[in-house]
MARMI-776770 format. One record per residue (C-alpha): y, z, x; residue in three letters; residue number from 1. Coordinates in steps of 0.5 Angstrom, whole numbers, padded with zeros to 4 digits. Layout:
! residues N
Y, Z, X, ala, NUM
...
This chain:
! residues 200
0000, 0000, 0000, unk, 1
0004, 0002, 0005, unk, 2
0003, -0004, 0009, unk, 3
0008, -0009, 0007, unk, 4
0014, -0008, 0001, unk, 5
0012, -0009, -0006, unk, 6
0015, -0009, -0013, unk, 7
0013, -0004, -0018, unk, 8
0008, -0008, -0022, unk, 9
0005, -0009, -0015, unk, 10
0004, -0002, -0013, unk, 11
0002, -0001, -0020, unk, 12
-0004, -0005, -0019, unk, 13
-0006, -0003, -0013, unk, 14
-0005, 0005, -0015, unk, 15
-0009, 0004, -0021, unk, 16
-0015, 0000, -0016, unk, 17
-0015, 0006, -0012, unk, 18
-0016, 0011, -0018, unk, 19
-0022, 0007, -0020, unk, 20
-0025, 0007, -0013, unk, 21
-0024, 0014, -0012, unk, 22
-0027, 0015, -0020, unk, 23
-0033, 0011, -0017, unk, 24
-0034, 0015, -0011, unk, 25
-0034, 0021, -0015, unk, 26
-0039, 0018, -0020, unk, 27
-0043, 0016, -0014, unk, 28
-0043, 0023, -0010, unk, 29
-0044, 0027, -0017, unk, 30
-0050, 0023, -0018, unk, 31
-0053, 0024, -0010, unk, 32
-0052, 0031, -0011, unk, 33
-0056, 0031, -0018, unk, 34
-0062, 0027, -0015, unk, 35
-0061, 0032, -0008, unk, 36
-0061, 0038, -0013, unk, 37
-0068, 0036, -0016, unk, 38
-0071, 0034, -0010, unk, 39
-0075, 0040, -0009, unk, 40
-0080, 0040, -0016, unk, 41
-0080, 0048, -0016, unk, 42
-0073, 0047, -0020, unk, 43
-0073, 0053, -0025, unk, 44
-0073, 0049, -0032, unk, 45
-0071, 0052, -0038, unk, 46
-0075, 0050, -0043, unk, 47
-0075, 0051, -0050, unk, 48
-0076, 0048, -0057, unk, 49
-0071, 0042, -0058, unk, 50
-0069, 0038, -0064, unk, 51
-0069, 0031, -0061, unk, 52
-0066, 0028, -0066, unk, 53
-0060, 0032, -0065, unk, 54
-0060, 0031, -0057, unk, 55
-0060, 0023, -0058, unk, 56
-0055, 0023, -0064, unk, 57
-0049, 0027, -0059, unk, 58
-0051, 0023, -0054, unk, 59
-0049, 0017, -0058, unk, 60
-0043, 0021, -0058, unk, 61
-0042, 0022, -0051, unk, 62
-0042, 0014, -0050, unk, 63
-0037, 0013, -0057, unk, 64
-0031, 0010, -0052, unk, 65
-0037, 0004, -0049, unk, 66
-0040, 0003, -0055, unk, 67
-0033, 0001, -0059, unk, 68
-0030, -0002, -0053, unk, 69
-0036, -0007, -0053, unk, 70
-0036, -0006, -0061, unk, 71
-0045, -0006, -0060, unk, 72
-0047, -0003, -0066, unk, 73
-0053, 0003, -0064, unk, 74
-0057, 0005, -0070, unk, 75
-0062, 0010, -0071, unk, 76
-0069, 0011, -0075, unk, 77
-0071, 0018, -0075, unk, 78
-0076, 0019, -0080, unk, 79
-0076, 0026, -0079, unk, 80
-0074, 0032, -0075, unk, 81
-0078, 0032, -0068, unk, 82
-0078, 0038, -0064, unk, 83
-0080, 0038, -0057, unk, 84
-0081, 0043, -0051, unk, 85
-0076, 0041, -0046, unk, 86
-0070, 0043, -0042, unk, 87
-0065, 0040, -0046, unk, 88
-0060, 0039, -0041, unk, 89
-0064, 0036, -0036, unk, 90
-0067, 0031, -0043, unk, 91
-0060, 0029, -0044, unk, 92
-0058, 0027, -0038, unk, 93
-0065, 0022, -0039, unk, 94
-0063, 0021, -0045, unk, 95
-0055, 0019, -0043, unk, 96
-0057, 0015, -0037, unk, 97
-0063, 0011, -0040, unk, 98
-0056, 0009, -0047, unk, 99
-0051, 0008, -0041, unk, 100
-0055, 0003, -0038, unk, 101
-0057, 0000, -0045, unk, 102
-0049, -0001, -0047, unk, 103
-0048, -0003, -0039, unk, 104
-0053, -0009, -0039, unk, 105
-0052, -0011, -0047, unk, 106
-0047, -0016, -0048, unk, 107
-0041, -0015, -0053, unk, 108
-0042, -0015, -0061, unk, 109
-0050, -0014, -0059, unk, 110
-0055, -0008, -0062, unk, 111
-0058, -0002, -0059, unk, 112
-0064, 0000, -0063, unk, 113
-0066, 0007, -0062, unk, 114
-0073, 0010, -0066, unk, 115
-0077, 0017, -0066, unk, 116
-0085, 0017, -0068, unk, 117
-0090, 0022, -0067, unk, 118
-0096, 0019, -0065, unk, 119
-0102, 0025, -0064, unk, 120
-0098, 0030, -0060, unk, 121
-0094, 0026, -0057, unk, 122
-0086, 0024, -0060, unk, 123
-0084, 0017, -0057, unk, 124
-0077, 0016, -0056, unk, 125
-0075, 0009, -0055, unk, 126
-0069, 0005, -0054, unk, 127
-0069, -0003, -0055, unk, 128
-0064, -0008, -0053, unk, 129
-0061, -0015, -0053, unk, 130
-0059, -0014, -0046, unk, 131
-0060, -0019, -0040, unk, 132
-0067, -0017, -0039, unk, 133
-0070, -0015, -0032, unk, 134
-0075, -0020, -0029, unk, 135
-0082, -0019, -0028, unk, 136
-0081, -0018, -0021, unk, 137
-0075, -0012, -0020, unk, 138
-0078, -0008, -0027, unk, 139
-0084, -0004, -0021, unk, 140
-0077, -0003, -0016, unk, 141
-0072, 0000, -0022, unk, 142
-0073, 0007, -0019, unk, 143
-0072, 0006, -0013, unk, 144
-0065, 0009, -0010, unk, 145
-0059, 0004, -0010, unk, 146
-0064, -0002, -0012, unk, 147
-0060, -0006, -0017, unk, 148
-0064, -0013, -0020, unk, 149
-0058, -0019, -0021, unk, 150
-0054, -0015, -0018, unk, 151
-0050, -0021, -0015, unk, 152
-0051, -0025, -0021, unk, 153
-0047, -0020, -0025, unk, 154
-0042, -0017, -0020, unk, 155
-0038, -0016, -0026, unk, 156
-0042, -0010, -0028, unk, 157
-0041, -0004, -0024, unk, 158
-0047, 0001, -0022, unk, 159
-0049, 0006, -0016, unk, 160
-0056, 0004, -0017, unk, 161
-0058, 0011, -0017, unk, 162
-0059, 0012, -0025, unk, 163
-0065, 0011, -0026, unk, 164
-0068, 0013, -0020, unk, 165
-0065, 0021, -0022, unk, 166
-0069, 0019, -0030, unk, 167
-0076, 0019, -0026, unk, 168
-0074, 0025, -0022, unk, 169
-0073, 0028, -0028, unk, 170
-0078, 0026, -0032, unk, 171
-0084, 0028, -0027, unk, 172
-0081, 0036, -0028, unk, 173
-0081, 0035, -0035, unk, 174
-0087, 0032, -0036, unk, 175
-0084, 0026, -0039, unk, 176
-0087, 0020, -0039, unk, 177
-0082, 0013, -0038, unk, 178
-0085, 0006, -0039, unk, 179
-0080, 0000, -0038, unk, 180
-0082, -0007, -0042, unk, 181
-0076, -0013, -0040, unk, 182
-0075, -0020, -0040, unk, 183
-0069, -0024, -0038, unk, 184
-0064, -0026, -0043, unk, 185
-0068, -0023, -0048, unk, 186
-0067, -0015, -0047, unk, 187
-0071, -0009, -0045, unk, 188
-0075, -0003, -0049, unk, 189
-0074, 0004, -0045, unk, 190
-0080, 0009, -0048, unk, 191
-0079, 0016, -0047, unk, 192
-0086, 0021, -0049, unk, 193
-0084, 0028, -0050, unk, 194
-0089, 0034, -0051, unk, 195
-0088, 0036, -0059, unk, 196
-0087, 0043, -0060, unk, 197
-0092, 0046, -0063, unk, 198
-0089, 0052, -0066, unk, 199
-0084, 0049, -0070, unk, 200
């Protein structure tokens, strides 16, 4: 900035860039210490009873701001109220960082499709959107820290790579299991299986 004179809406432009990469910076170094906090898998949880739906509905809340912006219409189907043991908090960084990615990678005016069944002992969450896919050959590297598929032919979406490797974490301390279905240019299904609580 200091480099040579500039007038007003210029130092404005390049203010604005340095709050954005000082935004992400922060972002990325929040999402480091997170994964380095759960390194170690004797992390105490606190585990308790859980209403899943809840959980997902003040996530879809959290993300509000994103879902207006790019005006995608997220709906629900949750034919019950599905009781879960788990950490709460832990459960709804997943549940957050699996709907962020879900917004980031659709395109403006699409759908993200979030449902809860119960199968045996099992409750399945699973969200599905019309994004721009994942090919066959990145969906086995997804959790890989930093690894980020098309990340040169979108240059426009922003991300650290970090998320979904923080997912898996995790999901092996809650004994949540995750599976990933994709195809490209046609949308990615993310499904999460918890424990049910058994003394709801």
């Amino acid at each position: 900035m200091i480099r040579k004179p500039r007038n007003h809406e210029e130092y404005e432009d390049k203010i604005n860039y340095c709050i954005s990469e000082v935004d992400r910076v922060n972002h990325l170094v929040d999402q480091l210490l997170l994964l380095a906090r759960f390194e170690n898998q004797k992390q105490s949880l606190n585990l308790e009873k859980v209403l899943l739906n809840t959980l997902i509905l003040d996530v879809i809340a959290r993300n509000a701001n994103n879902i207006k912006t790019k005006n995608i219409i997220v709906s629900t189907e949750f034919l019950s109220e599905y009781y879960v043991y788990t950490d709460a908090y832990l459960s709804s960084i997943v549940i957050n960082n699996v709907l962020s990615n879900a917004l980031k990678y659709s395109d403006a005016d699409s759908s993200v499709l979030i449902t809860i069944t119960k199968e045996g002992e099992t409750v399945k969450c699973s969200f599905v959107d019309s994004g721009i896919g994942i090919s066959s050959e990145d969906v086995e590297n997804i959790f890989n820290p930093f690894f980020r598929s098309n990340s040169t032919e979108h240059p426009e979406i922003k991300g650290t790579g970090l998320g979904l490797s923080i997912v898996k974490k995790l999901c092996l301390l809650l004994n949540i299991d995750i599976q990933i279905s994709s195809k490209e240019n046609v949308g990615t299904s993310v499904i999460l299986s918890f424990i049910e609580d058994e003394l709801k």
